[in-house]
MIMAR-639013 format. One line per field, with one value per residue (C-alpha): residue in one letter; x, y, z. Coordinates in nm, 2 decimals, always signed. Each point is the difference from the previous one (the first is absolute). Layout:
residuo <- A,...
X <- X,...
Y <- Y,...
Z <- Z,...
//
This chain:
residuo <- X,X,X,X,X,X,X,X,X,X,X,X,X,X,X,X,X,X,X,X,X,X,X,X,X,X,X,X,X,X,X,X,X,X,X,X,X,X,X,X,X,X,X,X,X,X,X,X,X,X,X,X,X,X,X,X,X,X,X,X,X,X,X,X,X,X,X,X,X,X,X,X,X,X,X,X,X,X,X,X,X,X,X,X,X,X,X,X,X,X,X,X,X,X,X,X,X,X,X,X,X,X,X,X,X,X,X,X,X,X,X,X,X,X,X,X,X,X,X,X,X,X,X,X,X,X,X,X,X,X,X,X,X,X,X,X,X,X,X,X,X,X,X,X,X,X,X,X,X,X,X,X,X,X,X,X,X,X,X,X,X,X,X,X,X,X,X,X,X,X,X,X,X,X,X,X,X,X,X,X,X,X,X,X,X,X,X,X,X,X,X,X,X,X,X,X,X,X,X,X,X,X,X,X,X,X,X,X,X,X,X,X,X,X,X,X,X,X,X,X,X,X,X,X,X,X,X,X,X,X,X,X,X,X,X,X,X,X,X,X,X,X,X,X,X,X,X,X,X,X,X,X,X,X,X,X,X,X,X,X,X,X,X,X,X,X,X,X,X,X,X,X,X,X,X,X,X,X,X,X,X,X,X,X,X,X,X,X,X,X,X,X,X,X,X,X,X,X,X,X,X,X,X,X,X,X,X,X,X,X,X,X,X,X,X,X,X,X,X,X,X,X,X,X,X,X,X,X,X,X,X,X,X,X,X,X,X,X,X,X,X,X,X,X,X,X,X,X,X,X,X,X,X,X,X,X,X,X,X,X,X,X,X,X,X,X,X,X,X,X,X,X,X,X,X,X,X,X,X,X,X,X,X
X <- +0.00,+0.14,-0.13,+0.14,-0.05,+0.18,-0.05,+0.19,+0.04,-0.10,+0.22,+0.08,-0.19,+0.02,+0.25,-0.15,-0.21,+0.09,-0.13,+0.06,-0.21,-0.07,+0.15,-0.34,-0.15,+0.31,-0.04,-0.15,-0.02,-0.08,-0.04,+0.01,-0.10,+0.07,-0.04,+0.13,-0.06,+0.18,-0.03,+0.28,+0.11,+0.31,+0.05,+0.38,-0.10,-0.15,-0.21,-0.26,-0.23,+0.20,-0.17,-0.04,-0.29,-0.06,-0.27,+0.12,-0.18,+0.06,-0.15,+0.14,-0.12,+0.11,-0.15,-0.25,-0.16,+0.08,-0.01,+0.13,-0.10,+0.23,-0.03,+0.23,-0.08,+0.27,+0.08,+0.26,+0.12,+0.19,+0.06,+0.20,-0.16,+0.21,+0.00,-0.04,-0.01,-0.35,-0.03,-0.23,-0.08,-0.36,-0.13,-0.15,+0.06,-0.30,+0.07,-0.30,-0.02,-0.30,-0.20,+0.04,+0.37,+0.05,-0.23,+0.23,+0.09,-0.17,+0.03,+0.20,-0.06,+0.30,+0.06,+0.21,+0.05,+0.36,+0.05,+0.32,+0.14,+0.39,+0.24,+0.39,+0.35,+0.32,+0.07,-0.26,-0.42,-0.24,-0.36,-0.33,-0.32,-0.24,-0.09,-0.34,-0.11,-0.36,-0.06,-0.31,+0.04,-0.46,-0.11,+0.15,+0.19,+0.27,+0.22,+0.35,+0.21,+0.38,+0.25,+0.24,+0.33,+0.38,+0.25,+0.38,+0.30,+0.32,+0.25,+0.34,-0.11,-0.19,+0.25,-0.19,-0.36,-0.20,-0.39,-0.31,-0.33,-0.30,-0.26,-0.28,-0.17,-0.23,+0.13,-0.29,+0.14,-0.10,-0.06,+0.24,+0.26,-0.01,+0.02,+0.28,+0.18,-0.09,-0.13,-0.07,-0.33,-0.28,-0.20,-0.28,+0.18,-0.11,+0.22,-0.17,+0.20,+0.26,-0.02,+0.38,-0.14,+0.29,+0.38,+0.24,+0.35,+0.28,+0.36,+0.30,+0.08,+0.21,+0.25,+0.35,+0.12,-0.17,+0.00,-0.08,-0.34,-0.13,-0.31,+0.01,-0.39,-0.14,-0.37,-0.26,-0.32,-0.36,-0.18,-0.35,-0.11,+0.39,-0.02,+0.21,+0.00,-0.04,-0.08,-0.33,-0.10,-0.28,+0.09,+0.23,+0.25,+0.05,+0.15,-0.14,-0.05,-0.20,+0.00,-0.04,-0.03,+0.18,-0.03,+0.44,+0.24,+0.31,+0.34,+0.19,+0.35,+0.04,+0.35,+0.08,+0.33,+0.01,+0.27,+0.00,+0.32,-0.11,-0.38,+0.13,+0.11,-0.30,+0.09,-0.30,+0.08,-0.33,-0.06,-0.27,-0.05,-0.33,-0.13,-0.31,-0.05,-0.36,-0.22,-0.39,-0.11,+0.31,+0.33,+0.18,+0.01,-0.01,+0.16,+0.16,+0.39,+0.23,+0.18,+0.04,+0.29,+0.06,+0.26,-0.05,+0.25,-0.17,+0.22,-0.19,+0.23,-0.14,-0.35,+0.00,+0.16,-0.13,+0.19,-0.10,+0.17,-0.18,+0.07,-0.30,+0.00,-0.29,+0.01,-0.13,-0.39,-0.23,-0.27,-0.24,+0.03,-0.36,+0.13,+0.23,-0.22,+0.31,+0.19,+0.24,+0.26,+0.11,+0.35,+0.16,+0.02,+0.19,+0.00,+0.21,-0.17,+0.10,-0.19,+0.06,-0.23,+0.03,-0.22,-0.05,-0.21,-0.25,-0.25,+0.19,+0.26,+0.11,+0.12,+0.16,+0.01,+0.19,-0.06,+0.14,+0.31,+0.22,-0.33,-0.03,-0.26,-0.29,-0.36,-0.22,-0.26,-0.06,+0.02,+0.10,+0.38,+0.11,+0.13,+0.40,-0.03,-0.22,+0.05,-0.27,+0.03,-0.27,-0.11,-0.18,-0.20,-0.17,-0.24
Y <- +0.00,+0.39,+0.31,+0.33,+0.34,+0.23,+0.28,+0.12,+0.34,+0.00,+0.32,-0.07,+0.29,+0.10,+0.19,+0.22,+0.15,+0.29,-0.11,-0.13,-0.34,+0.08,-0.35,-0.02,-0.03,-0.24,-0.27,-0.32,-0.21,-0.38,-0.25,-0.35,-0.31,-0.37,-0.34,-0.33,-0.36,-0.30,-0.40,-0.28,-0.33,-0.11,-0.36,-0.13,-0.22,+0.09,-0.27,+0.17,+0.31,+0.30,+0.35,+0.35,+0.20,+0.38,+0.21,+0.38,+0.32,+0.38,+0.36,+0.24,+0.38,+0.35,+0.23,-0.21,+0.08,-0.25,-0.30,-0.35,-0.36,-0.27,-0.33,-0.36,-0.32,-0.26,-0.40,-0.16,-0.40,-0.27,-0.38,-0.23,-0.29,-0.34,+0.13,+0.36,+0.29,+0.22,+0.37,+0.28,+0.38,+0.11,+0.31,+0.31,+0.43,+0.22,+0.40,+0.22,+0.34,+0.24,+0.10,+0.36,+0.02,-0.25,+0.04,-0.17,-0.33,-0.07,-0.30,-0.30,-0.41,-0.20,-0.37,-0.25,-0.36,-0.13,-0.36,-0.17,-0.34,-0.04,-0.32,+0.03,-0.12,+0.15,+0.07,+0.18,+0.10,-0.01,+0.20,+0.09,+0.16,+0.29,+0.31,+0.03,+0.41,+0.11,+0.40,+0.13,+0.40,+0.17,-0.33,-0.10,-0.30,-0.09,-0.34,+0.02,-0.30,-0.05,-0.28,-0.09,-0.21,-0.04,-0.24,+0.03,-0.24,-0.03,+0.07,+0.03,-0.09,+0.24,+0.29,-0.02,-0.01,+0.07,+0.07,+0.10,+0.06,+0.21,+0.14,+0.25,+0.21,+0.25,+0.32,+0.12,+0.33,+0.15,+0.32,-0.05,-0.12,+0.25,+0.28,-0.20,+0.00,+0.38,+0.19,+0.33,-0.18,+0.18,-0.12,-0.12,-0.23,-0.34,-0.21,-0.32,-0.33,-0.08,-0.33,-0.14,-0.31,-0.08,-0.04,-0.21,-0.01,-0.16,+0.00,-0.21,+0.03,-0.18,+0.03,+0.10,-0.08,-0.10,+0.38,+0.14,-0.03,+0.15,+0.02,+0.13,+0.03,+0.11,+0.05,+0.10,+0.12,+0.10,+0.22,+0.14,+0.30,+0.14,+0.28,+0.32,+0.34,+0.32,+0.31,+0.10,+0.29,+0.06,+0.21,+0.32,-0.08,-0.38,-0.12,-0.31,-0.34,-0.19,-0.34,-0.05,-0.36,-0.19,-0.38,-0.04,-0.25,+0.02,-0.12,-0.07,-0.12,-0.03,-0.12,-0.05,-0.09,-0.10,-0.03,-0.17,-0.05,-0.09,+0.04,+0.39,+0.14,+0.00,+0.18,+0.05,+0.14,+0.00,+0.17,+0.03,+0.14,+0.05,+0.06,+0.06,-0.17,+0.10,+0.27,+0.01,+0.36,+0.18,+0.10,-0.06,-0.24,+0.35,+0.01,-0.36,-0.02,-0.15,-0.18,-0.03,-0.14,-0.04,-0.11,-0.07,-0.12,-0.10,-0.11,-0.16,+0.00,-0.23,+0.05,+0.28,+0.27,+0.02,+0.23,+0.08,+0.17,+0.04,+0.12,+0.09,+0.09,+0.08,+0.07,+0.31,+0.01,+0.14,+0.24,+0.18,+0.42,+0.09,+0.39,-0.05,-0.28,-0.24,-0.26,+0.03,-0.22,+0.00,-0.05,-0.26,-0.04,-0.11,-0.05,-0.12,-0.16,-0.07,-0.17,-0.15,-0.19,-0.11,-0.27,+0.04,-0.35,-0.21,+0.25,+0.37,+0.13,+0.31,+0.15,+0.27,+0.10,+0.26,+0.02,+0.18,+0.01,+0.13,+0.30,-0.05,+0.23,-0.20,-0.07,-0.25,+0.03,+0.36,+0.32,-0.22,+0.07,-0.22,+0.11,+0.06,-0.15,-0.21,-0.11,-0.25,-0.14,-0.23,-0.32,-0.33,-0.21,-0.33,-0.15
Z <- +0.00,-0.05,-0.06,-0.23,-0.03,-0.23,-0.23,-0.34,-0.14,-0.38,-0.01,-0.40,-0.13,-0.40,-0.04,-0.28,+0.28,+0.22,+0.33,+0.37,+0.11,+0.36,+0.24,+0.14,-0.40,-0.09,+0.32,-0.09,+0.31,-0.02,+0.26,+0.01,+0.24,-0.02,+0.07,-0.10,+0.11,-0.10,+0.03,-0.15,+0.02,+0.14,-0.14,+0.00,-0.35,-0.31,+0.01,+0.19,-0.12,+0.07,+0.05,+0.03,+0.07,+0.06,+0.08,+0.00,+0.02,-0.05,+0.05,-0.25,+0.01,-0.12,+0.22,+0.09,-0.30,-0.24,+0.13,-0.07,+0.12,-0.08,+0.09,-0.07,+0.04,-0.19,+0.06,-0.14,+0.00,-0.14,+0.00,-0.10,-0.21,-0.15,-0.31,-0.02,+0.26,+0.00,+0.15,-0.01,+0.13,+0.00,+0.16,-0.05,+0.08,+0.05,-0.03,+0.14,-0.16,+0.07,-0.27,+0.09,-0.06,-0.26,-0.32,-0.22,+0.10,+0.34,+0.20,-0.11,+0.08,-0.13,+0.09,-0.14,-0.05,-0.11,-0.02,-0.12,-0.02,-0.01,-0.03,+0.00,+0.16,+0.14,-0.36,-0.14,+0.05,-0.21,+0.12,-0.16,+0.04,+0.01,+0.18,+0.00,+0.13,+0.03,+0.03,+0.09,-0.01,+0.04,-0.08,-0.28,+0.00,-0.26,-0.02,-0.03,-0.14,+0.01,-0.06,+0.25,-0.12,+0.13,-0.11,+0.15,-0.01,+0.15,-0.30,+0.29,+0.28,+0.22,-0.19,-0.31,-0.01,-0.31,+0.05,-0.25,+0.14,-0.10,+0.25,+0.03,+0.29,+0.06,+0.23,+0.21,+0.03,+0.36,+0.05,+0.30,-0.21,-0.25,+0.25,+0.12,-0.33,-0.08,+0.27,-0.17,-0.26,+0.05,+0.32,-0.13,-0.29,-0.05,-0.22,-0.17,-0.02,-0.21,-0.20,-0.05,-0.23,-0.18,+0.17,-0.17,+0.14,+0.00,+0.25,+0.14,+0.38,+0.19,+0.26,-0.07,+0.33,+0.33,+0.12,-0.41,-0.14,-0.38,-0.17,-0.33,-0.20,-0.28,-0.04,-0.28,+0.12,-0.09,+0.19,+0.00,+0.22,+0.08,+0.17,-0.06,+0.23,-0.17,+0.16,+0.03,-0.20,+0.06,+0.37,-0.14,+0.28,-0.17,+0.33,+0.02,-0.21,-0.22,-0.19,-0.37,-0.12,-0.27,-0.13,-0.02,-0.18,+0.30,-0.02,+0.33,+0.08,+0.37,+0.18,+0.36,+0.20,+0.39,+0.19,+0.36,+0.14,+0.32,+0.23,+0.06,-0.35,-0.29,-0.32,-0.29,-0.34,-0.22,-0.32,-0.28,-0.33,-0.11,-0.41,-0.11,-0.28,-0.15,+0.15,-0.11,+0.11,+0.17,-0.15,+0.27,+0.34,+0.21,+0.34,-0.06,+0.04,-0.27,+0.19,+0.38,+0.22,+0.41,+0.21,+0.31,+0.31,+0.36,+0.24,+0.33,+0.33,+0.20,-0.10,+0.24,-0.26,-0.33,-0.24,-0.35,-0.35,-0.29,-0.30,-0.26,-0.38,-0.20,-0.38,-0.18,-0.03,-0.30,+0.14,-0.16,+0.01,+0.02,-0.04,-0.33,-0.15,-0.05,+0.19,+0.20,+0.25,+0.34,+0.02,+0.18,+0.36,+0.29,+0.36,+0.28,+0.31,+0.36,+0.30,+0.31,+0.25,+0.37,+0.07,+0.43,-0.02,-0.22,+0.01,+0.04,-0.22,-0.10,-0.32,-0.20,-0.41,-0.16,-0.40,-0.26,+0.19,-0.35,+0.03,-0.38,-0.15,-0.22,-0.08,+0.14,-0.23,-0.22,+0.21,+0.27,+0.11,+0.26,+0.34,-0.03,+0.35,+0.28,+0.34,+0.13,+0.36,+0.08,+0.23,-0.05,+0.23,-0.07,+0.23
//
């Protein structure tokens, strides 16, 4: 269970207009309550059914105005059969929205039912089935259908291990996490879900060494109902965000290395480059990065001191220039990371974050420049 309450300043105003946005104007508070509840099996074999069930719940609100209800229920289980193995996830997300903040979409019903069946050795896996999604947005229900497939073998010995897969889901697309992901959209934005029903990929991973791990994948995907942020331009101050929607063609390559010379040093590279192959409406992915890489170092003393470095790059983005009528980019951008944690006990701990340590000056999203610097200090308690 936890509880949040905080508040941004959309304080990007257009800057064709000669004006001051009072703070009081500018303040978007939100807050947000939760709950979670969790059940799973602890067999030793996998002989028996194993299984995971959770029932979560949340309370999302901006100003106590708009308003948010989502709640979770999910199973998942396996066994191991003589000849084959069998598994499945099956559940289902309910987002409440009020009729009298959101006209567009309203409230969403989305459940799920994924079965698989899978048979393979030490030296290689072989799994298929389908993901079966149900949405149910005012009453009207449509089916979803996606295939489900993996194959991987050992070509060396847990150091080289080719895979080839496709998959398909649908993204329910919360107004909590989209706040989450851009907190200056217009409050009362509903964002319909996004149906990825086509992912074909394909990778080698492996370890190198006992402490080196890799993953390197390339993916082609099709995707109805991607979102994009754009400024809204229809309020002369254009300091906050909508969504346009596209049906995309996307090309991915994603690589990752870890490092884990022993239980106290961890070291993550990741990286991705992202191409948008075929674009139905828009002429550009707005707001979406090239490419995107992170390092990250965590060193755990004792499991008492946590201290974290990361390092964050995020390639130049298109955005549209409501005020020049053309396209434009964000440059690149950079920033350096620090935290450190005490944890007192199981349940206390206390922690510190500085970011943008190198104070680099650039945009989060259009008319957005970042902070050159921020000091958080901040502590945590479980019950």
């Amino acid at each position: 269970m936890g509880a949040s309450y905080y508040s941004y300043v959309h304080y990007g105003l257009n800057p064709e207009l000669d004006t001051v946005l009072a703070r009081e104007d500018a303040v978007n508070p939100y807050f947000m309550a939760e709950g979670k509840l969790g059940l799973h099996s602890m067999h030793a074999d996998s002989f028996h059914v194993n299984y995971k069930a959770a029932l979560e719940y949340y309370y999302f609100t901006h100003d106590f105005n708009e308003t948010e209800h989502g709640a979770k229920a999910s199973l998942e289980f396996d066994k191991k059969l003589r000849v084959l193995d069998i598994a499945a996830e099956l559940g289902g997300v309910f987002l409440g929205h009020y009729h009298d903040w959101d006209t567009l979409v309203g409230s969403k019903t989305i459940f799920w039912f994924n079965p698989s069946v899978s048979k393979g050795s030490s030296q290689w896996r072989l799994l298929g089935g389908v993901n079966f999604y149900g949405e149910v947005i005012d009453g009207e229900f449509i089916p979803h259908l996606y295939p489900r497939a993996l194959f991987q073998f050992n070509m060396v010995k847990q150091i080289i291990i080719p895979y080839f897969g496709v998959d398909g889901y649908l993204e329910t697309n919360s107004n909590r996490h989209v706040v989450e992901e851009n907190p200056y959209i217009v409050p009362t934005l509903s964002v319909r879900p996004t149906s990825h029903r086509l992912i074909g990929y394909a990778g080698l991973k492996g370890h190198i060494t006992r402490a080196v791990s890799y993953n390197l994948k390339a993916s082609y995907s099709l995707i109805d109902d991607a979102y994009f942020y754009v400024n809204d331009n229809s309020d002369p101050l254009m300091n906050q965000f909508n969504v346009v929607y596209d049906d995309v063609s996307l090309g991915k390559l994603h690589g990752e290395l870890a490092i884990r010379p022993g239980d106290s040093w961890k070291v993550f590279l990741k990286g991705n480059y992202y191409s948008y192959i075929t674009m139905v409406k828009e002429d550009r992915p707005w707001n979406k990065p090239e490419f995107d890489i992170s390092l990250q170092l965590r060193y755990n003393m004792g499991d008492k001191i946590i201290l974290d470095a990361g390092i964050y790059t995020i390639g130049s983005r298109y955005f549209e220039n409501y005020n020049a009528a053309e396209e434009e980019t964000l440059p690149l951008t950079f920033d350096l990371n620090l935290g450190a944690e005490y944890r007192y006990s199981k349940l206390l701990s206390f922690w510190v974050k500085f970011n943008n340590m190198a104070a680099q000056s650039y945009y989060l999203y259009n008319q957005y420049p970042s902070y050159k610097f921020r000091a958080m200090l901040g502590f945590s308690y479980a019950l």
